[in-house]
C-alpha positions in Angstrom: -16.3 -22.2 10.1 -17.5 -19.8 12.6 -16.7 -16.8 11.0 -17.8 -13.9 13.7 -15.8 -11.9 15.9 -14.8 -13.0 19.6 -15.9 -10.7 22.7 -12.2 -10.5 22.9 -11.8 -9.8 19.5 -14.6 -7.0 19.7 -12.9 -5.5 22.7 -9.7 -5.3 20.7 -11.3 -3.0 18.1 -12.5 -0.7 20.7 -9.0 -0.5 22.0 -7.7 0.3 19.0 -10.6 3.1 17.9 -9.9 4.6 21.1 -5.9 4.7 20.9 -6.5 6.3 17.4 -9.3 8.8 18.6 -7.2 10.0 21.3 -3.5 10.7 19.7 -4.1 11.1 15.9 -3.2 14.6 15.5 -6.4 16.8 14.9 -5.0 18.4 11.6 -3.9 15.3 10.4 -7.5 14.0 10.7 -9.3 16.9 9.1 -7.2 16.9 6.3 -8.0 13.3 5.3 -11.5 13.5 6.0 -11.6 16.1 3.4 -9.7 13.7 1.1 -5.9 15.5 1.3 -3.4 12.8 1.2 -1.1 12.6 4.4 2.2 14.8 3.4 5.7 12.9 4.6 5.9 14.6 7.9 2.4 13.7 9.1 3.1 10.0 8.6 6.4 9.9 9.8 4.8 11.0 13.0 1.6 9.2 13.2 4.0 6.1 12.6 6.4 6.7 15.7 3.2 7.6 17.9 2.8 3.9 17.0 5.6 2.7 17.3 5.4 3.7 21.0 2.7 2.2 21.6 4.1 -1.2 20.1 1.6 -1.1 17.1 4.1 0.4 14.0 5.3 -2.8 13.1 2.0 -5.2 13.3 3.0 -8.1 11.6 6.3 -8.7 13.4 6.8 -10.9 16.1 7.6 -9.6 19.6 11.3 -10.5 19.2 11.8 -7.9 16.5 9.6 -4.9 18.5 6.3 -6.1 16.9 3.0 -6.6 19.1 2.7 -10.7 18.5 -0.8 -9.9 17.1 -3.6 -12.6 15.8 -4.1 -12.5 11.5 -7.7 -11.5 13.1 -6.0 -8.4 15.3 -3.9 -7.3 12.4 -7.0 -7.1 10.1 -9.0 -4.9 12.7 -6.0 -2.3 13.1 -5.7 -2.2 9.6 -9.3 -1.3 9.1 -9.7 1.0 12.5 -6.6 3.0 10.9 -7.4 3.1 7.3 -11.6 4.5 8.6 -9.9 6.8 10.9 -8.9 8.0 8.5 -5.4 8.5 9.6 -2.4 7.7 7.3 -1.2 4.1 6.3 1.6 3.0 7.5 4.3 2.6 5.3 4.2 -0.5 3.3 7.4 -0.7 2.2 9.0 -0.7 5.5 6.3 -2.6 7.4 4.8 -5.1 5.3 7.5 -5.6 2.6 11.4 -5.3 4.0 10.7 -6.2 7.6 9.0 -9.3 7.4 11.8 -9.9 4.4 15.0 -9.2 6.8 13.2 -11.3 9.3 12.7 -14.5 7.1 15.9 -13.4 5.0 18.3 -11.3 6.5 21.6 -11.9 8.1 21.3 -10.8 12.4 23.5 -7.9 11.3 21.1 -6.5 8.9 18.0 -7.3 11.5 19.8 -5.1 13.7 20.2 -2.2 11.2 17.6 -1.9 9.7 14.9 -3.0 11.7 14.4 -0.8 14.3 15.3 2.2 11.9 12.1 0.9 9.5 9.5 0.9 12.2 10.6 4.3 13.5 10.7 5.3 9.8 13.8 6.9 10.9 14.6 5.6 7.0 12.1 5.4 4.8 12.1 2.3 2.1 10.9 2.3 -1.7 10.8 -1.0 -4.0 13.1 -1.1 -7.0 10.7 -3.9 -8.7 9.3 -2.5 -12.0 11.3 -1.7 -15.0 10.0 -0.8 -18.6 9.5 -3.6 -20.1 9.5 -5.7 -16.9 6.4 -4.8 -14.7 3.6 -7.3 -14.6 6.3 -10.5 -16.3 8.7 -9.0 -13.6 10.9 -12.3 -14.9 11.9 -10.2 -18.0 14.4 -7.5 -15.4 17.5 -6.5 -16.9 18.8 -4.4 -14.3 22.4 -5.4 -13.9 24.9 -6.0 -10.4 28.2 -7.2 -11.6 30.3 -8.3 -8.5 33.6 -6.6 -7.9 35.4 -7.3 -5.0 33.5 -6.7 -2.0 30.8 -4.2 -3.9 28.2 -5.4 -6.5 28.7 -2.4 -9.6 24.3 -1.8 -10.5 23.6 -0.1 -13.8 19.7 0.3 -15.2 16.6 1.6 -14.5 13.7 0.8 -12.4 10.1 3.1 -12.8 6.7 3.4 -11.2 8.4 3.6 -8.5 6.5 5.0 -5.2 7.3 7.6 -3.2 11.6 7.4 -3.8 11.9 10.9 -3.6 11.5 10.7 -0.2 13.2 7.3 0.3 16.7 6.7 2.0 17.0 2.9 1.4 15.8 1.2 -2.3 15.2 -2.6 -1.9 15.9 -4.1 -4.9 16.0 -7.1 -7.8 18.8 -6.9 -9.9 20.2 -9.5 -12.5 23.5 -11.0 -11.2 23.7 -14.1 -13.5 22.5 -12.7 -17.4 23.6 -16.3 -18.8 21.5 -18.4 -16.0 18.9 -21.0 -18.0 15.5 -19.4 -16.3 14.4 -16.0 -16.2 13.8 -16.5 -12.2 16.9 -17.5 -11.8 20.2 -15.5 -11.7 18.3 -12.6 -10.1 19.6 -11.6 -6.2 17.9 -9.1 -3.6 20.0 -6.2 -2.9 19.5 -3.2 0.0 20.9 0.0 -2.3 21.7 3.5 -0.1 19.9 6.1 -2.0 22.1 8.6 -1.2 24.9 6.7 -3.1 26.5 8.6 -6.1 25.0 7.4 -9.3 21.5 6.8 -8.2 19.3 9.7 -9.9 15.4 9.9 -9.1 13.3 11.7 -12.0 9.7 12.8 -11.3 6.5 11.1 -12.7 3.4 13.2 -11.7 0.5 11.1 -12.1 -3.0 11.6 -13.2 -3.9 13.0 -10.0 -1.6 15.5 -10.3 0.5 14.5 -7.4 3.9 13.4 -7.4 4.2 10.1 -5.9 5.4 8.1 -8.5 9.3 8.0 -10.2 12.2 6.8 -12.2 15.1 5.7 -10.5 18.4 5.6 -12.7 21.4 3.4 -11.5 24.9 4.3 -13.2 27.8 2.4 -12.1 26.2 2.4 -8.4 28.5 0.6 -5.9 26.7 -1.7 -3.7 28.8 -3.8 -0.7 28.0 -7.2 -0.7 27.0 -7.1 2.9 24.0 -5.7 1.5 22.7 -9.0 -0.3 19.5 -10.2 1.3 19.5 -14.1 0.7 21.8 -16.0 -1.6 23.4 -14.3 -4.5 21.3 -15.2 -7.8 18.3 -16.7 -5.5 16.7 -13.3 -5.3 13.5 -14.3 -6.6 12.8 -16.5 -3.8 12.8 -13.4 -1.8 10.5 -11.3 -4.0 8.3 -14.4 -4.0 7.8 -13.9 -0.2 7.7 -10.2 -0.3 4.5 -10.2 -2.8 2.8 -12.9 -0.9 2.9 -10.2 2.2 1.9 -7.2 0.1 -1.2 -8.9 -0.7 -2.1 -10.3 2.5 -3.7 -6.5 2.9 -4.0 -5.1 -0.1 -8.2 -4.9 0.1 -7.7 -1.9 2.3 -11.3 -2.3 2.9 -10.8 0.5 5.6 -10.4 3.2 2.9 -13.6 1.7 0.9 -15.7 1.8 4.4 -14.4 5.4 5.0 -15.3 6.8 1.5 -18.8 4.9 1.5 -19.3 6.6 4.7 -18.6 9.5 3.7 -20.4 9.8 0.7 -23.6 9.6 2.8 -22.0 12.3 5.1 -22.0 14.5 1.8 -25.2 13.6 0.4 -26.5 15.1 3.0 -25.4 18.9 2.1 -25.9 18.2 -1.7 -29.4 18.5 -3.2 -30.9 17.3 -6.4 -34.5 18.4 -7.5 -35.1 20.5 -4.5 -34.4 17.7 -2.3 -31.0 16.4 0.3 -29.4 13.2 -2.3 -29.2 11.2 0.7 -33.2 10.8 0.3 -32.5 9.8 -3.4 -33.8 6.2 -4.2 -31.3 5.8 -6.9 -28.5 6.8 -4.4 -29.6 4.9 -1.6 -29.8 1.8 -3.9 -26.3 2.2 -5.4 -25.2 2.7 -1.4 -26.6 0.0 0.0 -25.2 -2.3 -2.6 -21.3 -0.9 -1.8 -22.5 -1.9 1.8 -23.0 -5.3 0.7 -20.0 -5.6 -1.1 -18.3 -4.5 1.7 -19.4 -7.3 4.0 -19.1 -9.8 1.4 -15.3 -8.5 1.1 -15.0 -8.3 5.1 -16.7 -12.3 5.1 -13.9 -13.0 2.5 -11.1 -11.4 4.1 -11.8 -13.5 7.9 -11.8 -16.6 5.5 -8.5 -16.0 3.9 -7.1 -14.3 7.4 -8.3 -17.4 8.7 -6.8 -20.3 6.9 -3.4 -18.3 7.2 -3.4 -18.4 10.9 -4.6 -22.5 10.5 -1.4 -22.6 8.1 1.1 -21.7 10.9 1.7 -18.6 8.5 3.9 -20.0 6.4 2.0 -20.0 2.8 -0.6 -17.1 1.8 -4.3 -18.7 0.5 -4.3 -18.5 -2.9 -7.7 -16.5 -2.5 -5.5 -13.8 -1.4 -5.9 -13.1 -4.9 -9.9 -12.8 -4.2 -9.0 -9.9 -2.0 -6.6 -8.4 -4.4 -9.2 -8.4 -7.3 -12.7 -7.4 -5.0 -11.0 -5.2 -3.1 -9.4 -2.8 -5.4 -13.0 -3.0 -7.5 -14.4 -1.6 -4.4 -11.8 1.1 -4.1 -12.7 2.2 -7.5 -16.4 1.8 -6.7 -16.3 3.9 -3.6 -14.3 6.3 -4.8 -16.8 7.0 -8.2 -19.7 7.1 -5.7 -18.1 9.7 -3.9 -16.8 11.8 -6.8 -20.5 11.2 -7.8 -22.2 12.8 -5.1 -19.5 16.4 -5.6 -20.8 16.3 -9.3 -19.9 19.3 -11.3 -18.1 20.4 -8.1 -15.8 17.3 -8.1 -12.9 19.0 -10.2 -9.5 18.7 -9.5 -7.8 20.4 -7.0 -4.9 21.6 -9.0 -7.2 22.9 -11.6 -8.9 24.9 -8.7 -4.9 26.5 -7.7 -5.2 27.7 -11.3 -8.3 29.2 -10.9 -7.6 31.1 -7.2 -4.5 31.9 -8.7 -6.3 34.2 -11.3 -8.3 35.5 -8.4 -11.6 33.3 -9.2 -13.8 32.6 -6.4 -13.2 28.6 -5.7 -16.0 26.7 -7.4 -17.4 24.7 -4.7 -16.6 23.7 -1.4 -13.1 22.3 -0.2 -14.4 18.8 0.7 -15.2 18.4 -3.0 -11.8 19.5 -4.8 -10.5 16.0 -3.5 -12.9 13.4 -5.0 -11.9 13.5 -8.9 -8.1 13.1 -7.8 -8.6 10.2 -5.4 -11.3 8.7 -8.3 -8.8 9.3 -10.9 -5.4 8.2 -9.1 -7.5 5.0 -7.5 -7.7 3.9 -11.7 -4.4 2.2 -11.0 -5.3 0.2 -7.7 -6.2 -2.7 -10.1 -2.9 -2.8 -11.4 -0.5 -2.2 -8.9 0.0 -4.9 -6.5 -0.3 -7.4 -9.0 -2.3 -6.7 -12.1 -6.0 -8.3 -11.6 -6.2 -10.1 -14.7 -2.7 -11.9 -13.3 -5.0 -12.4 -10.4 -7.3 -14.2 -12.3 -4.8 -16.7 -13.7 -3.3 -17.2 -10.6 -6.8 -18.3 -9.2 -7.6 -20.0 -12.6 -4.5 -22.4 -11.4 -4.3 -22.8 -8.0 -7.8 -23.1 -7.2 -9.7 -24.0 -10.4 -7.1 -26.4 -11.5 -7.2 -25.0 -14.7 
């Protein structure tokens, strides 16, 4: 398996550095090189400067405003955005309900809501998790009871990202309580969250941030037109959905981009009179992030690879590879880099506190980001698919154990 990179391939990834050199906003980028998250409005518009280009919706095919891209060409963009750095594009719109309405959907719903969700002219949250029900996602009891033309929802979902800003919650819901399986009896619904009886409530992570949330459902009237799929054949869909998020899910982009600039920051930072960077210690732990990184780049071309060979139609089971290596990296990168700050890696809300009693800041503002991104990035090898579920999904399908 020849696993290196076309001319054509290499040209591709220039094209790309280039288109995202020349029109990311400068603010935007400066921001996230100092480690500030992207706020709503800057990745609204970085993802309609894309979507003008043709690039917003990468994993579509032409026929639905996607580019027709190669697994190989969607991995490169990916990575060129993410080491930007410039803000991800939406997940939930690109990678979760438009490559579901496009397998699933009815040609009504294709012509509603896809356009709308690579514009992010509506922006999509997942209605997956419940207490109770997050890893064995099976054991769901939110309820739709049919009534007429509308399904009638009542429960609760959590964890659930970013649907405070959301218009549109895709979601699992229980429509047959008596059915002999868990999986079965569950059905896909598209819910309006601006419909009366659906109340968000804030979780504010260990970060500090608020990006995470409960969403309530009390007698929420859903039309049927808005069942994706077959009624009670819902987890088909979510099936499908998963097997996409994890496609991408190393984000090996962000890892290069925090290794990189770790050395970037080493540089300014001195221990025992000297710069870090010239540390042996540091240089060792560096070079062996490096290395991971390759080996995680070498296992991503094999897994993008036999996906392509497949016609696309059934992920690699060592997608779960990716899943587990690539969020250990995350966390790897990210301690390295909260590492190098030290004593002036605090958080940045703790800092507000401080200028707000009219301390002078602590350290510099390139450091109040790394403990929040170190700290929030303790999750990344849960959600997505918890990595020890990783491991018995590779225990299974490729161990045969």
């Amino acid at each position: 398996m020849d696993l290196r990179f076309t001319p054509e391939e290499i040209a591709f990834r220039e094209e790309v550095r280039s288109f995202i050199r020349d029109n990311l906003p400068a603010g935007t980028r400066e921001r996230m090189r100092l480690g500030h998250k992207p706020s709503k409005p800057e990745t609204i518009a970085w993802q309609r400067i894309l979507n003008a280009k043709g690039w917003a919706a990468f994993n579509w095919p032409r026929e639905y405003g996607g580019p027709g891209w190669s697994a190989i060409q969607r991995m490169i963009f990916l990575e060129e955005n993410l080491s930007a750095p410039a803000p991800e594009l939406l997940s939930f719109n690109i990678t979760m309900i438009g490559p579901v309405l496009i397998q699933f959907g009815t040609e009504e719903q294709k012509r509603r809501f896809l356009p709308r969700a690579a514009n992010l002219d509506d922006w999509w949250c997942q209605g997956f998790s419940e207490p109770g029900a997050g890893s064995d996602l099976a054991s769901l009891r939110t309820a739709a009871k049919r009534e007429g033309d509308h399904y009638v929802v009542n429960g609760q979902k959590i964890w659930t990202s970013t649907a405070h800003h959301a218009d549109w919650c895709f979601c699992l819901v229980r429509t047959n309580p008596q059915a002999a399986k868990r999986q079965e009896g569950i059905s896909f619904l598209l819910i309006d969250m601006k419909t009366p009886g659906v109340e968000v409530r804030p979780i504010i992570s260990i970060d500090g941030s608020h990006h995470l949330n409960e969403v309530f459902f009390t007698d929420v009237r859903v039309p049927v037109e808005n069942l994706v799929g077959e009624e009670n054949k819902g987890w088909n869909v979510a099936k499908y959905l998963l097997g996409n998020e994890r496609t991408g899910i190393a984000r090996l982009g962000i890892s290069k981009a925090a290794i990189r600039r770790a050395k970037e920051v080493a540089r300014e930072v001195r221990m025992n009179g000297r710069p870090l960077i010239e540390d042996k210690a540091f240089r060792i732990r560096v070079a062996q992030l490096e290395m991971d990184a390759k080996a995680l780049e070498i296992m991503q071309l094999r897994v993008v690879s036999a996906f392509a060979k497949s016609g696309g139609k059934k992920p690699d089971p060592l997608s779960s590879v990716l899943k587990i290596k690539g969020t250990e990296l995350l966390q790897n990168s990210s301690e390295l880099v909260m590492d190098v700050g030290g004593p002036l890696a605090m958080p940045a809300w703790q800092q507000e506190l401080e200028a707000m009693s009219n301390e002078p800041s602590p350290g510099p503002d390139w450091a109040a980001q790394m403990a929040p991104a170190y700290l929030m990035l303790r999750a990344a090898s849960i959600y997505g698919g918890t990595n020890e579920i990783q491991k018995n999904i590779l225990n299974k399908a490729v161990l045969g154990l």
